[in-house]
mmCIF file as gemmi writes it, N, C-alpha and C atoms, coordinates in Angstrom:
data_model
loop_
_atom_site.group_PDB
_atom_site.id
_atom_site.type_symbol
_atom_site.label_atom_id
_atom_site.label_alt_id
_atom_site.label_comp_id
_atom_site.label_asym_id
_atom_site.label_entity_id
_atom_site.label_seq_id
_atom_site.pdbx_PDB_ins_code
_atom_site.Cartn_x
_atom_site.Cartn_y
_atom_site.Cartn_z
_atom_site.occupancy
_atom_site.B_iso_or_equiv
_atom_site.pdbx_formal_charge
_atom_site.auth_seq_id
_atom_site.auth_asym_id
_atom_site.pdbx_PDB_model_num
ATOM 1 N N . UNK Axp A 1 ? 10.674 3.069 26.648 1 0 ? 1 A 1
ATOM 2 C CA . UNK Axp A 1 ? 10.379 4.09 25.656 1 0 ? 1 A 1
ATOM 3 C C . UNK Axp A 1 ? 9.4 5.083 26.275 1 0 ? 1 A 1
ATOM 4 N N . UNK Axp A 2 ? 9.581 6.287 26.669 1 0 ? 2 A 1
ATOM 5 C CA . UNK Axp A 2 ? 8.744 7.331 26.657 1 0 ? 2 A 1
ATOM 6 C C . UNK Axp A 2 ? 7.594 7.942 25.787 1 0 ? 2 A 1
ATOM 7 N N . UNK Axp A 3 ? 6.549 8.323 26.541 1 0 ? 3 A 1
ATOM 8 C CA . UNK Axp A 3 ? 5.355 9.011 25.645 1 0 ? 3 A 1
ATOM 9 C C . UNK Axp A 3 ? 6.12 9.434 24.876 1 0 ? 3 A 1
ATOM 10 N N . UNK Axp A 4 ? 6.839 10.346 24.708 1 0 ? 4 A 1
ATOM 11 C CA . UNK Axp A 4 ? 7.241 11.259 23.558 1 0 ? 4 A 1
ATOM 12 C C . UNK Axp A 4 ? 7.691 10.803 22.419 1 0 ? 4 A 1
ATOM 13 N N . UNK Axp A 5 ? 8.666 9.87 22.496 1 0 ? 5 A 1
ATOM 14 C CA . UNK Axp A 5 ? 9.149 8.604 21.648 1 0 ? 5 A 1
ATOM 15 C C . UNK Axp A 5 ? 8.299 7.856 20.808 1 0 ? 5 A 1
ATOM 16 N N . UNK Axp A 6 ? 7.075 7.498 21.636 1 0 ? 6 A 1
ATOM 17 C CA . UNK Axp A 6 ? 5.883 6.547 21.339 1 0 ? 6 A 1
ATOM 18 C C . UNK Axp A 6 ? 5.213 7.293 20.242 1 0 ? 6 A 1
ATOM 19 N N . UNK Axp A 7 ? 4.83 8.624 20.756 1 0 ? 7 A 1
ATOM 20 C CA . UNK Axp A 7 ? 4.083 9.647 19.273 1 0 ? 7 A 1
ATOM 21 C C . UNK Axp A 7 ? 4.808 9.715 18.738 1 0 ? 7 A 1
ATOM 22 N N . UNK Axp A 8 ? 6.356 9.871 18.33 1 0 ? 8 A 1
ATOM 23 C CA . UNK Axp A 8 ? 6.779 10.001 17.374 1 0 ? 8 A 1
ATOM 24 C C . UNK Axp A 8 ? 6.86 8.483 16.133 1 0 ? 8 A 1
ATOM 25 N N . UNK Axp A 9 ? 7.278 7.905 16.968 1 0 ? 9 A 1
ATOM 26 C CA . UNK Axp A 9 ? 7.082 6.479 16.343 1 0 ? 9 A 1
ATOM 27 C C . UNK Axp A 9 ? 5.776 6.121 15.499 1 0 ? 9 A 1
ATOM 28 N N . UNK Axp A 10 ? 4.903 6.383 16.262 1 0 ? 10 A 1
ATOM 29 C CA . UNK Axp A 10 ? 3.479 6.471 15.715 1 0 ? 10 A 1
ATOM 30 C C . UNK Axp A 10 ? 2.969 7.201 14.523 1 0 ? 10 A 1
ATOM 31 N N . UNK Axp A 11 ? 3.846 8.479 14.754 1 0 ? 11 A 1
ATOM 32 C CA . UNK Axp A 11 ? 2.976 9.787 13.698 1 0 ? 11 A 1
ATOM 33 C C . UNK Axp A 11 ? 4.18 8.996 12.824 1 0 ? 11 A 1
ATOM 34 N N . UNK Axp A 12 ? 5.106 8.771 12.76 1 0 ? 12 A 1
ATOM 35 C CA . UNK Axp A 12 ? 5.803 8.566 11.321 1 0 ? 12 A 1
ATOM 36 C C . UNK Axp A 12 ? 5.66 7.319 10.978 1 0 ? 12 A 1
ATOM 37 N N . UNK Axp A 13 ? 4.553 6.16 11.531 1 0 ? 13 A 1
ATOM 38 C CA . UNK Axp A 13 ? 4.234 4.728 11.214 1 0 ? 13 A 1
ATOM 39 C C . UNK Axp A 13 ? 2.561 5.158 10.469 1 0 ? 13 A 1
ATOM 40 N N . UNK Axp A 14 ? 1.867 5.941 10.675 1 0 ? 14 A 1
ATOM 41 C CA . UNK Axp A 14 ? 0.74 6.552 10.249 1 0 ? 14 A 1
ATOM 42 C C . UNK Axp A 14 ? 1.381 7.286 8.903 1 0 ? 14 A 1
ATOM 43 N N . UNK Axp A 15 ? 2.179 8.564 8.955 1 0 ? 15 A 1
ATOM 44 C CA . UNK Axp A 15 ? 2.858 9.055 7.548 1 0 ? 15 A 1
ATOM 45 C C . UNK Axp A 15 ? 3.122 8.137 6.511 1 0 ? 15 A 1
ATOM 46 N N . UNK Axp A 16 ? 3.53 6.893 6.877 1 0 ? 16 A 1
ATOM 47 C CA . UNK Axp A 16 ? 3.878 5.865 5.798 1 0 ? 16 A 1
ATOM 48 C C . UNK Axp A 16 ? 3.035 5.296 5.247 1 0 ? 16 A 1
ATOM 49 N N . UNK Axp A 17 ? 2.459 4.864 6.605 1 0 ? 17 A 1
ATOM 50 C CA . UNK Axp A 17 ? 0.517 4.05 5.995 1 0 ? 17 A 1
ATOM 51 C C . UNK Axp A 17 ? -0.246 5.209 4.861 1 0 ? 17 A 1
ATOM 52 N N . UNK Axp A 18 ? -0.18 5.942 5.096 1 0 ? 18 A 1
ATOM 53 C CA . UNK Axp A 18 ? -0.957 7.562 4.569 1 0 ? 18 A 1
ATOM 54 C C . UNK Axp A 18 ? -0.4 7.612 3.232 1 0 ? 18 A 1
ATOM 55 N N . UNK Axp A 19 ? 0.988 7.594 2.783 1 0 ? 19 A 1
ATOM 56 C CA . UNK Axp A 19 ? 1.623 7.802 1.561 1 0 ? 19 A 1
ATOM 57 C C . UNK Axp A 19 ? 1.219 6.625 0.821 1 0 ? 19 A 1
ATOM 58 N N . UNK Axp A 20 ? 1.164 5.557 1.18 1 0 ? 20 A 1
ATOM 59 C CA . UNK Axp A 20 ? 0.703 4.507 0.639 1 0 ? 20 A 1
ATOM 60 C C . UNK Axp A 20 ? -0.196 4.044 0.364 1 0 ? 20 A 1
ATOM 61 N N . UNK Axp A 21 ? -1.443 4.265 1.036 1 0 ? 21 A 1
ATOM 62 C CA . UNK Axp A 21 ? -3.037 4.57 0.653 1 0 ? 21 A 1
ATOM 63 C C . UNK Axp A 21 ? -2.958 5.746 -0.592 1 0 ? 21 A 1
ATOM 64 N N . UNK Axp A 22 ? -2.426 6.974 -0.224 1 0 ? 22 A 1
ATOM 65 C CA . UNK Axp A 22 ? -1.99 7.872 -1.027 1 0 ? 22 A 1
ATOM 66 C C . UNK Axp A 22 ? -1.499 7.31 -2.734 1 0 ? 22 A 1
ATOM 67 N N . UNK Axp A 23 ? -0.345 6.606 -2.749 1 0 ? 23 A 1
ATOM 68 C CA . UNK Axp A 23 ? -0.089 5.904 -4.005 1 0 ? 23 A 1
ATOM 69 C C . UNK Axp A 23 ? -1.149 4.991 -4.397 1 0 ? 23 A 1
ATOM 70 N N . UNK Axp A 24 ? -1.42 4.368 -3.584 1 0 ? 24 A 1
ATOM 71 C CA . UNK Axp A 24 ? -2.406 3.127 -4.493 1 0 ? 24 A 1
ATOM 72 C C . UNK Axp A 24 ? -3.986 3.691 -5.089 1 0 ? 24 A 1
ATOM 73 N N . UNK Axp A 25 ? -4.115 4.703 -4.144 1 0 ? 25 A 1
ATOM 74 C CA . UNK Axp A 25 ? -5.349 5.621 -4.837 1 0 ? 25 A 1
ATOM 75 C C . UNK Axp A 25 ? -5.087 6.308 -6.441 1 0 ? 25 A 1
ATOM 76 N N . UNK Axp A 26 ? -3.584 6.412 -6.096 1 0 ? 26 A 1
ATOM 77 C CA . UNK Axp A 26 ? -3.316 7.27 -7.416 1 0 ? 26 A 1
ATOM 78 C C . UNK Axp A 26 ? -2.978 6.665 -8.773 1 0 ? 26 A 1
ATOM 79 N N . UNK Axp A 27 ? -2.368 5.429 -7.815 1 0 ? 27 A 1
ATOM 80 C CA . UNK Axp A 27 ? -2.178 3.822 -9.146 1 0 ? 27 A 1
ATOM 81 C C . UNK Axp A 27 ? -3.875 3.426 -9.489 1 0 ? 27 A 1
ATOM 82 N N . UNK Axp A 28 ? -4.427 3.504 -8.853 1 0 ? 28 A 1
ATOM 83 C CA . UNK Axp A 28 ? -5.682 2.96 -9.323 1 0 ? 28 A 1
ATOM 84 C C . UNK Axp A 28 ? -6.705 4.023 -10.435 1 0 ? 28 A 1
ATOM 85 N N . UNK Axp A 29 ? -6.827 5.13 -9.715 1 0 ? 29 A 1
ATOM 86 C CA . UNK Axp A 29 ? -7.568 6.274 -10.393 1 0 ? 29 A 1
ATOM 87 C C . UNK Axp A 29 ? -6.687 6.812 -11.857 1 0 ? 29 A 1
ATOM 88 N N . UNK Axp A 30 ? -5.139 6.407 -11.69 1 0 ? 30 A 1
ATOM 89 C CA . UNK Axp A 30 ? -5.1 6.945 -13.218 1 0 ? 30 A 1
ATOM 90 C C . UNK Axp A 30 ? -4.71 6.071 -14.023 1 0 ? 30 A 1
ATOM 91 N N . UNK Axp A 31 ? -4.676 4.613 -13.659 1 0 ? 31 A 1
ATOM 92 C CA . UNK Axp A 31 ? -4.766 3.683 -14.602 1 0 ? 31 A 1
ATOM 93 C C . UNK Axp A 31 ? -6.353 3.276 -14.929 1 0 ? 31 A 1
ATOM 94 N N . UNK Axp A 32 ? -7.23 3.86 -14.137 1 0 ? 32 A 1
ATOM 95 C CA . UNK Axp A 32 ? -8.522 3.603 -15.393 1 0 ? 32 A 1
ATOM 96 C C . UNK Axp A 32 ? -8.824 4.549 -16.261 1 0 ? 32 A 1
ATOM 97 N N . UNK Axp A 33 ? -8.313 6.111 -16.069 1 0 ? 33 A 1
ATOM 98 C CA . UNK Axp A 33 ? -8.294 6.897 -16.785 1 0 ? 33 A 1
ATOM 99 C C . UNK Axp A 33 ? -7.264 6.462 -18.018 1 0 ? 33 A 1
ATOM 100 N N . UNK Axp A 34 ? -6.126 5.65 -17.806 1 0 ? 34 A 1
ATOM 101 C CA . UNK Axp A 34 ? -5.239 5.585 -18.455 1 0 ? 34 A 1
ATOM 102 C C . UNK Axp A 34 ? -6.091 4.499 -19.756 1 0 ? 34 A 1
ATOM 103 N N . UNK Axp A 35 ? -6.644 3.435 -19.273 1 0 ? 35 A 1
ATOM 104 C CA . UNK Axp A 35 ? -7.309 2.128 -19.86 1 0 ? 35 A 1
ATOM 105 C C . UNK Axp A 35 ? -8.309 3.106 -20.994 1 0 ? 35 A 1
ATOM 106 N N . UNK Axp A 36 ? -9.265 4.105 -20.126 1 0 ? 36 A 1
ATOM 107 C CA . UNK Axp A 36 ? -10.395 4.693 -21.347 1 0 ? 36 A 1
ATOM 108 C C . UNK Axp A 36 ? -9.652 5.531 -21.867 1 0 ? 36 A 1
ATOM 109 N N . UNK Axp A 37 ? -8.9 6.262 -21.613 1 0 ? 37 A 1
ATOM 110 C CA . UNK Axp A 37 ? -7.918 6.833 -23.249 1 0 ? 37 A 1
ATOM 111 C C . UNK Axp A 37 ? -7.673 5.899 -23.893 1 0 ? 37 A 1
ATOM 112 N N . UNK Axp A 38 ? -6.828 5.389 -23.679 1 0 ? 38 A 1
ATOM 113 C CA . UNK Axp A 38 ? -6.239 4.278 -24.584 1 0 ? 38 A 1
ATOM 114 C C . UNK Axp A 38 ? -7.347 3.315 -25.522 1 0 ? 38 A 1
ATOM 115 N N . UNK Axp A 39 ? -8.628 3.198 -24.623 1 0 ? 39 A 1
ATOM 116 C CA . UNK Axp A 39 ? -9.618 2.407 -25.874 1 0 ? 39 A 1
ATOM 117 C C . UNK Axp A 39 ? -10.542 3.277 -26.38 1 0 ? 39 A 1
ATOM 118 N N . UNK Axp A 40 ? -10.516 4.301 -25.863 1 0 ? 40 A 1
ATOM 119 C CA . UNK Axp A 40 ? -11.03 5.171 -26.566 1 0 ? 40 A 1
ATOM 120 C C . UNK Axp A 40 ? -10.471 6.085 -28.254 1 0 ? 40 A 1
ATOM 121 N N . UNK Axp A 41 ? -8.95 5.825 -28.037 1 0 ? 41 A 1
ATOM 122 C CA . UNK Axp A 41 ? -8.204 6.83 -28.841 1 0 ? 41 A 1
ATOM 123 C C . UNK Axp A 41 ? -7.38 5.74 -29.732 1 0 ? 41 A 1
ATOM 124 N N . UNK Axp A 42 ? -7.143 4.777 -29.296 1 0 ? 42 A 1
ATOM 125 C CA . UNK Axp A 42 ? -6.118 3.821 -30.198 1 0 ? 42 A 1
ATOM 126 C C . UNK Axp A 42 ? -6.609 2.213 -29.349 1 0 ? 42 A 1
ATOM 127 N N . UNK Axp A 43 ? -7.718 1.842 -29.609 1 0 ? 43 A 1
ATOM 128 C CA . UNK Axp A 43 ? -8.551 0.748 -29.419 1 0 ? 43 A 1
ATOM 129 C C . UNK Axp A 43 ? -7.147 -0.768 -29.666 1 0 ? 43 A 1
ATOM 130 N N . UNK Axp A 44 ? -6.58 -0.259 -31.069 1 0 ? 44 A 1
ATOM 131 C CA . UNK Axp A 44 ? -5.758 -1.524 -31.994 1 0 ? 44 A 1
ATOM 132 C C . UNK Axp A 44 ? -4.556 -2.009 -30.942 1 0 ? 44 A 1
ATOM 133 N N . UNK Axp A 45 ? -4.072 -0.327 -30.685 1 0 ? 45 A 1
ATOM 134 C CA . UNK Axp A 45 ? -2.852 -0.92 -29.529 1 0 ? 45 A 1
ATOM 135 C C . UNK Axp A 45 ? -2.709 -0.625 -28.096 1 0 ? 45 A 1
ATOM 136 N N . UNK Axp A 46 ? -2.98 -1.879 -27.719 1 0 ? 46 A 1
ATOM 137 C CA . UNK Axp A 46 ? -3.255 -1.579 -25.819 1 0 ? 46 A 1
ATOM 138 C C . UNK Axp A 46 ? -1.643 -1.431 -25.735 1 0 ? 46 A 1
ATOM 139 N N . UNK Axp A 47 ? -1.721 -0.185 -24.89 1 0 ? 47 A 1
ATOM 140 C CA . UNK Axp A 47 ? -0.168 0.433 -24.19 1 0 ? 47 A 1
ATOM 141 C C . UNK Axp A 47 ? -0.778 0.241 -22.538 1 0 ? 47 A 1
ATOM 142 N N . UNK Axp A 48 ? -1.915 0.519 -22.254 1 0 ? 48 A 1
ATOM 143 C CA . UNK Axp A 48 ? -1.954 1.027 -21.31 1 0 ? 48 A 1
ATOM 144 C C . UNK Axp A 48 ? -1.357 0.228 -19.839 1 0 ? 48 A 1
ATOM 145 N N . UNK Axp A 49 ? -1.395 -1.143 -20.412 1 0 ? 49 A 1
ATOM 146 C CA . UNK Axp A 49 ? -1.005 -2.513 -19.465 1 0 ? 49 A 1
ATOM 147 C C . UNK Axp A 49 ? 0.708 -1.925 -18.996 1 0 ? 49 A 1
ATOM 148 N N . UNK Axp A 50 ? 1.435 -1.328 -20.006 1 0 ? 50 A 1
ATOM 149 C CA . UNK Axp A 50 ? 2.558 -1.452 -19.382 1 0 ? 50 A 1
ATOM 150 C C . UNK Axp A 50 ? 3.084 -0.285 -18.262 1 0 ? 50 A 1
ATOM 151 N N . UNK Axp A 51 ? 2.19 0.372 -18.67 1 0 ? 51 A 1
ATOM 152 C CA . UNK Axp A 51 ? 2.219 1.33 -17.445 1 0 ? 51 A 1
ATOM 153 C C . UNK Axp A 51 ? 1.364 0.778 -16.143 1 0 ? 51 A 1
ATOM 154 N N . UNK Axp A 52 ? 0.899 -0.104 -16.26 1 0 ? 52 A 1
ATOM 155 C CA . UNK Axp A 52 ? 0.238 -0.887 -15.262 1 0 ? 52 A 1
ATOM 156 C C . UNK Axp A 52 ? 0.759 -1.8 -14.662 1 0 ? 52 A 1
ATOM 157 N N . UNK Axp A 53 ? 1.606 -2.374 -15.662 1 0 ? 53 A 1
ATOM 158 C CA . UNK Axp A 53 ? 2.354 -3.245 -14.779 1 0 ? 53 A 1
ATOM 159 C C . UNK Axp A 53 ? 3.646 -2.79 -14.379 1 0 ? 53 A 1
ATOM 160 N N . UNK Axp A 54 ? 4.361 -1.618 -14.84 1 0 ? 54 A 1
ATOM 161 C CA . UNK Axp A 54 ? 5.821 -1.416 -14.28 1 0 ? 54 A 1
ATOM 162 C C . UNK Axp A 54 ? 5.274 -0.266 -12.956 1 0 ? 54 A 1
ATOM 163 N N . UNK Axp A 55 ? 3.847 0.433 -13.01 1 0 ? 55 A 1
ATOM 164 C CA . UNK Axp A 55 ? 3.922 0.976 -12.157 1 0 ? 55 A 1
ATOM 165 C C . UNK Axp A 55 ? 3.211 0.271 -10.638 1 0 ? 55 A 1
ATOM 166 N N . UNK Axp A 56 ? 2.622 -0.894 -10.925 1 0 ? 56 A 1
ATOM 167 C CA . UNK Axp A 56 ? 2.515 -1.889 -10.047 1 0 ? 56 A 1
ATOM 168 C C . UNK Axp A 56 ? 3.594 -2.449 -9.057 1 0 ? 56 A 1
ATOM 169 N N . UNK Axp A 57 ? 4.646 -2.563 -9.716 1 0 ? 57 A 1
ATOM 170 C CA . UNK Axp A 57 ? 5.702 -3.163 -9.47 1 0 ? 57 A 1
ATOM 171 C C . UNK Axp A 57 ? 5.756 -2.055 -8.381 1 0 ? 57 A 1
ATOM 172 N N . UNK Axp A 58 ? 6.183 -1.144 -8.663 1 0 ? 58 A 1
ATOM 173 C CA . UNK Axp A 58 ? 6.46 0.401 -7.768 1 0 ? 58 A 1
ATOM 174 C C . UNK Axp A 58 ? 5.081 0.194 -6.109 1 0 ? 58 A 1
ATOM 175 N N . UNK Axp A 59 ? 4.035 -0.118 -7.032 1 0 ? 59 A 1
ATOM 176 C CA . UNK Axp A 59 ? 2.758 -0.16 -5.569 1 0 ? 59 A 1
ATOM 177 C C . UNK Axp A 59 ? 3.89 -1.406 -4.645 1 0 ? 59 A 1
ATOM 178 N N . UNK Axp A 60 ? 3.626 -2.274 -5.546 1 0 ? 60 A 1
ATOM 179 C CA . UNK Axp A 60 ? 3.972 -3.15 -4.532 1 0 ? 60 A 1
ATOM 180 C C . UNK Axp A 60 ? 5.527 -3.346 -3.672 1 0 ? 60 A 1
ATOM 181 N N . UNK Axp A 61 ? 6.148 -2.689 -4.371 1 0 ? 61 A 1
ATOM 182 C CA . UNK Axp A 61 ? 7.755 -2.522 -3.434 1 0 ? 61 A 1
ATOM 183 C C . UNK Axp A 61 ? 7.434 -1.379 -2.431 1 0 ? 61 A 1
ATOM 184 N N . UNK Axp A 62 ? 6.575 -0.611 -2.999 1 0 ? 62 A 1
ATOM 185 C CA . UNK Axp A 62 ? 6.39 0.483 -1.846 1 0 ? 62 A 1
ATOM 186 C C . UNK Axp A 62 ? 5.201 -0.263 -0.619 1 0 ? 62 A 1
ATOM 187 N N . UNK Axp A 63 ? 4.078 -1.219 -0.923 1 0 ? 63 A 1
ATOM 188 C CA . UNK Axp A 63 ? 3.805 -1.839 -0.125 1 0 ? 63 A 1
ATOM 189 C C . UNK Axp A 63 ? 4.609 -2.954 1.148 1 0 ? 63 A 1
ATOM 190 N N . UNK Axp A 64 ? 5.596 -2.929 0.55 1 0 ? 64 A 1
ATOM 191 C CA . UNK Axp A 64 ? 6.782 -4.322 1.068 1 0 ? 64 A 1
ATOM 192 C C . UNK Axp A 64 ? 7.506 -3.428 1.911 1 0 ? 64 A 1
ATOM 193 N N . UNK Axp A 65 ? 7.856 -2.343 1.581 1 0 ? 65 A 1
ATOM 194 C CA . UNK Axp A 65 ? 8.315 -1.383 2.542 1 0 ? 65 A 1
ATOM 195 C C . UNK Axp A 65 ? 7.873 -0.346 3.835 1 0 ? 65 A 1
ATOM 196 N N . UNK Axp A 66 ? 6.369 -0.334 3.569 1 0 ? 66 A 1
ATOM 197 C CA . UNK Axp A 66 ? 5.367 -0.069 4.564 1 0 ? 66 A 1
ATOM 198 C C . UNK Axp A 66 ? 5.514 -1.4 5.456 1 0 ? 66 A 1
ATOM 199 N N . UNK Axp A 67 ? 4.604 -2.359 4.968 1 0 ? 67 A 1
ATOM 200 C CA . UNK Axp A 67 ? 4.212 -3.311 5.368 1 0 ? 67 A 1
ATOM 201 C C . UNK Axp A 67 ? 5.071 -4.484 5.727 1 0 ? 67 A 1
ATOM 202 N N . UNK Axp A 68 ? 6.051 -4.662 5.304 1 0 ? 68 A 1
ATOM 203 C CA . UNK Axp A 68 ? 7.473 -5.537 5.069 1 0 ? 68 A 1
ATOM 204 C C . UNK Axp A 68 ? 6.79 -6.78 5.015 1 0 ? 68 A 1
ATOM 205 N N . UNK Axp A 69 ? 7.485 -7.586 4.537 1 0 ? 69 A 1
ATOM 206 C CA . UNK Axp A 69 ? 7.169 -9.468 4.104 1 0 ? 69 A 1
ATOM 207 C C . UNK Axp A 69 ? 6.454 -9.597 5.145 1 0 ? 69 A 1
ATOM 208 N N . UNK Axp A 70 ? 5.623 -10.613 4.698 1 0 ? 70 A 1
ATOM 209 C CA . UNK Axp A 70 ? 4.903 -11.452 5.623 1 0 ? 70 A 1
ATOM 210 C C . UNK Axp A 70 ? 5.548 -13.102 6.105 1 0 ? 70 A 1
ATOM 211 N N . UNK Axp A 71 ? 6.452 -12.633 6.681 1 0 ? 71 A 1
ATOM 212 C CA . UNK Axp A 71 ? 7.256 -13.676 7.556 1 0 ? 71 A 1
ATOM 213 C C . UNK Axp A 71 ? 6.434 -14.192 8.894 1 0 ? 71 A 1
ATOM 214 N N . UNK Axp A 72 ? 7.841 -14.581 9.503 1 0 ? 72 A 1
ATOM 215 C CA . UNK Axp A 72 ? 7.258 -15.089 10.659 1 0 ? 72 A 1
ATOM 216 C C . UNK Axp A 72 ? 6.953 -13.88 12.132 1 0 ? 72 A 1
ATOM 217 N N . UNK Axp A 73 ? 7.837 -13.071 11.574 1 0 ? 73 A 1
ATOM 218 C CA . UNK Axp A 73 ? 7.717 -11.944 12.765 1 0 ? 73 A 1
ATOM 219 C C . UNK Axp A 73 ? 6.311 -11.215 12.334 1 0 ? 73 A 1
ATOM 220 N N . UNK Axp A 74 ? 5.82 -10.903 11.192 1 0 ? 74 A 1
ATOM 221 C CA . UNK Axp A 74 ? 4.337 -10.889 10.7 1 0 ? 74 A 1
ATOM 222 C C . UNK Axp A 74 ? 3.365 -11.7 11.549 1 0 ? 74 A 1
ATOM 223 N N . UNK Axp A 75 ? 3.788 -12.693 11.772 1 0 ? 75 A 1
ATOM 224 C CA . UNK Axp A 75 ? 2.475 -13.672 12.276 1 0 ? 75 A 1
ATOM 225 C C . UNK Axp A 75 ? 2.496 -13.502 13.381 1 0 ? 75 A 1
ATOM 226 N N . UNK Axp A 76 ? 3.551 -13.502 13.963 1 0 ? 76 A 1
ATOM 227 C CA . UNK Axp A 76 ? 3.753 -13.122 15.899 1 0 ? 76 A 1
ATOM 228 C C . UNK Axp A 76 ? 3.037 -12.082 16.316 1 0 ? 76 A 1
ATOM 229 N N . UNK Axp A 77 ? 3.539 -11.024 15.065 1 0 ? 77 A 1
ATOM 230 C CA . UNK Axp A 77 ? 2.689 -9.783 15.311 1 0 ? 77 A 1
ATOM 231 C C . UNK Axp A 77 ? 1.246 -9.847 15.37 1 0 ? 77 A 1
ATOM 232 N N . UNK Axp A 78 ? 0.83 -10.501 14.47 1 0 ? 78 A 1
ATOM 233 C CA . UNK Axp A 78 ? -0.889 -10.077 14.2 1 0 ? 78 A 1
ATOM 234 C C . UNK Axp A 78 ? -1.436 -11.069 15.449 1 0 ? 78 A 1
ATOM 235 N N . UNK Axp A 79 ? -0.816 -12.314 15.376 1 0 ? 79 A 1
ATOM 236 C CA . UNK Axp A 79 ? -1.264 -13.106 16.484 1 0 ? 79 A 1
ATOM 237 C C . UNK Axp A 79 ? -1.127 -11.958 18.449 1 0 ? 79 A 1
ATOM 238 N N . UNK Axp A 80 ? -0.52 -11.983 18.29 1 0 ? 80 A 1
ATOM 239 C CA . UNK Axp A 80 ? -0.617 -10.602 19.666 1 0 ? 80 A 1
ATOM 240 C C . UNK Axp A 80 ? -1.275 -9.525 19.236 1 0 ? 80 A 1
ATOM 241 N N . UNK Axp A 81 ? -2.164 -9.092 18.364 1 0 ? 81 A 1
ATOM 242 C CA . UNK Axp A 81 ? -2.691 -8.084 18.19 1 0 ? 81 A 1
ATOM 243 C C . UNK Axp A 81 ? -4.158 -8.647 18.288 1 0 ? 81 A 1
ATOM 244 N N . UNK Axp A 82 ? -4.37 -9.973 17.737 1 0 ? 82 A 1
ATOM 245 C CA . UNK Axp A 82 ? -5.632 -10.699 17.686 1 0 ? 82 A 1
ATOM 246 C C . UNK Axp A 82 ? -5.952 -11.312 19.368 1 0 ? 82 A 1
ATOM 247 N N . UNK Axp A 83 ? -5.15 -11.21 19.811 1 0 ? 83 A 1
ATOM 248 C CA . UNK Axp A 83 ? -5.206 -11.486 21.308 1 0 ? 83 A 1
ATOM 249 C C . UNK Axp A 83 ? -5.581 -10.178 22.142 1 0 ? 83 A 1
ATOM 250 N N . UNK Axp A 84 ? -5.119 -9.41 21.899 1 0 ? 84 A 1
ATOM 251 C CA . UNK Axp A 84 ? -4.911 -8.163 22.663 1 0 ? 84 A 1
ATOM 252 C C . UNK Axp A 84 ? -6.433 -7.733 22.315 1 0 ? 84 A 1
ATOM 253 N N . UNK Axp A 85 ? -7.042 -7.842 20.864 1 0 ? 85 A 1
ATOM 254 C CA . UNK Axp A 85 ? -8.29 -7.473 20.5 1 0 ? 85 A 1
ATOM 255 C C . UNK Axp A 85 ? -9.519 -8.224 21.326 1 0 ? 85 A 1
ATOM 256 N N . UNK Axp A 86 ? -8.98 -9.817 21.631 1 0 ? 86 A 1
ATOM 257 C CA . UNK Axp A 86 ? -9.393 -10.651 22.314 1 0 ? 86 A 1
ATOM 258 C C . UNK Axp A 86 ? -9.954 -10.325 23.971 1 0 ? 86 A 1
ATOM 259 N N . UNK Axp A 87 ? -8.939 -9.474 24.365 1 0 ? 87 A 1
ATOM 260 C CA . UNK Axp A 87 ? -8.936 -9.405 25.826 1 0 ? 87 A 1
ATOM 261 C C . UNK Axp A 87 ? -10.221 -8.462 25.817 1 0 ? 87 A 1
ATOM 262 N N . UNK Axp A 88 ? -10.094 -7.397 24.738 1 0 ? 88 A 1
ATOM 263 C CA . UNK Axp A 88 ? -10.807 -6.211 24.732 1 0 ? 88 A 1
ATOM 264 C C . UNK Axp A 88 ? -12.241 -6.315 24.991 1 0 ? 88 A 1
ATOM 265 N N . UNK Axp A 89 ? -12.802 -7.874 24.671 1 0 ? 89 A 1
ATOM 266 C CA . UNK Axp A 89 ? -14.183 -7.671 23.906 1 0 ? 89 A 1
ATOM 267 C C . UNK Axp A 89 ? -14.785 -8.252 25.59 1 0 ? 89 A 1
């Protein structure tokens, strides 16, 4: 694989990480806005959970798709990365 290949691979493995920090900032910041409306304005009926949980669902498939399962090719990975960090020190 060539330098050139390598940045590209890279800048669009960073774009993904980025969109996804991106969503979960945005799942987080407007479901507490979402929580103090909701007990602020209609205390009797909590709604706000279900937008919390169907849009959770969404964090986390979009996490599974960044990040993909944590299988066994997961562990190979981090284990050679924890090595490689190893050599460094």
């Amino acid at each position: 694989m060539d330098e050139e290949e390598s940045y590209k691979r890279a800048k669009k493995r960073v774009g993904e990480l980025r969109g996804f920090y991106e969503h979960l900032i945005a799942y987080v910041v407007v479901n507490i806005m979402l929580v103090i409306i909701n007990l602020v304005t209609s205390p009797d009926t909590l709604w706000f959970y279900w937008v919390t949980v169907f849009w959770g669902i969404g964090v986390i498939w979009h996490a599974i798709s960044v990040y993909g399962k944590l299988g066994k090719n997961w562990e190979d990975k981090k284990i050679k990365e924890i090595m490689e960090k190893e050599k460094g020190k």
